[in-house]
C-alpha positions, 0 to 999 in steps of 0.5 A: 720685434721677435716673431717668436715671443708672439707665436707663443701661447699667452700662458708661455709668454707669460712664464717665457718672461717671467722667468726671463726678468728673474734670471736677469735679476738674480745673475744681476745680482749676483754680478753687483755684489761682486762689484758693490759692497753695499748690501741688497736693497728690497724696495718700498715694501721691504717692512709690509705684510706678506699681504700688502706685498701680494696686493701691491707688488704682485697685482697693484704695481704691475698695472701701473708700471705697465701702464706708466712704463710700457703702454705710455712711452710706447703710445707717445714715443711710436704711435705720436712722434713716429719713431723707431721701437727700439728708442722705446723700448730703451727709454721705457727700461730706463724710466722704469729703471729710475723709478726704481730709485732705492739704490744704484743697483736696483735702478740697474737691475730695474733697468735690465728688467724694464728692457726685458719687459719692454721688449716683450711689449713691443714684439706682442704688437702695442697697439693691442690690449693683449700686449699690456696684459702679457706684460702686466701678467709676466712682470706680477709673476715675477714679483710675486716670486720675489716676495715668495723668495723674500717672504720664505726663504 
């Protein structure tokens, strides 16, 4: 898919990504509330502790989603039935959007997110391990700024 994102260092892929999911969200964000009047919704861990946040949004949750919305489309979708990465990418973001069901704007927030980290899953070749990390790295560096955000600020 793009040349570029794997000539990148891992570390810089990483940060590339990261911060590539967080600008979307925020301008997402942004855009939504213009558009919405419904006030933000934060996800499952809205009540826990910063340490179950951590745990769970920054290490559990993004090897599983990878897992679940990125390595298994793409395993099915492309090495199974053969077809182009481009309909995995679409249908990776958007599984990993409606599983971010918690409000209309957050499955589309999700959605952007997912197209995002799906892209990256698919231009760091799929078939190897070292696309699910950069991934599962990327996206937990973005959750784990969303709760220093939400936690902090």
């Amino acid at each position: 898919m793009a040349e570029w994102l794997r000539q990148l260092h891992p570390a810089l892929f990483v940060l590339v990504i990261a911060g590539l999911t967080f600008t979307a969200t925020v301008v997402g964000n942004i855009f939504l509330s213009s558009l919405i009047s419904t006030p933000p919704t934060e996800g499952p861990l809205k009540s826990a502790s910063v340490g179950t946040r951590i745990v769970m949004g920054s290490l559990v949750g993004p090897l599983l989603e990878t897992a679940l919305f990125q390595a298994l489309p793409f395993w099915l979708l492309i090495q199974k039935l053969r077809l182009p990465s481009y309909v995995a990418v679409f249908a990776s973001a958007t599984l990993f959007g409606l599983a971010h069901n918690y409000s209309i704007e957050y499955v589309v927030l999700a959605f952007i997110t997912g197209l995002i980290l799906a892209f990256a899953y698919a231009s760091v070749r799929p078939s190897t391990g070292r696309a699910f990390v950069l991934v599962a790295l990327s996206h937990a560096l973005h959750n784990a700024i969303s709760t220093a955000i939400m936690y902090w600020a």
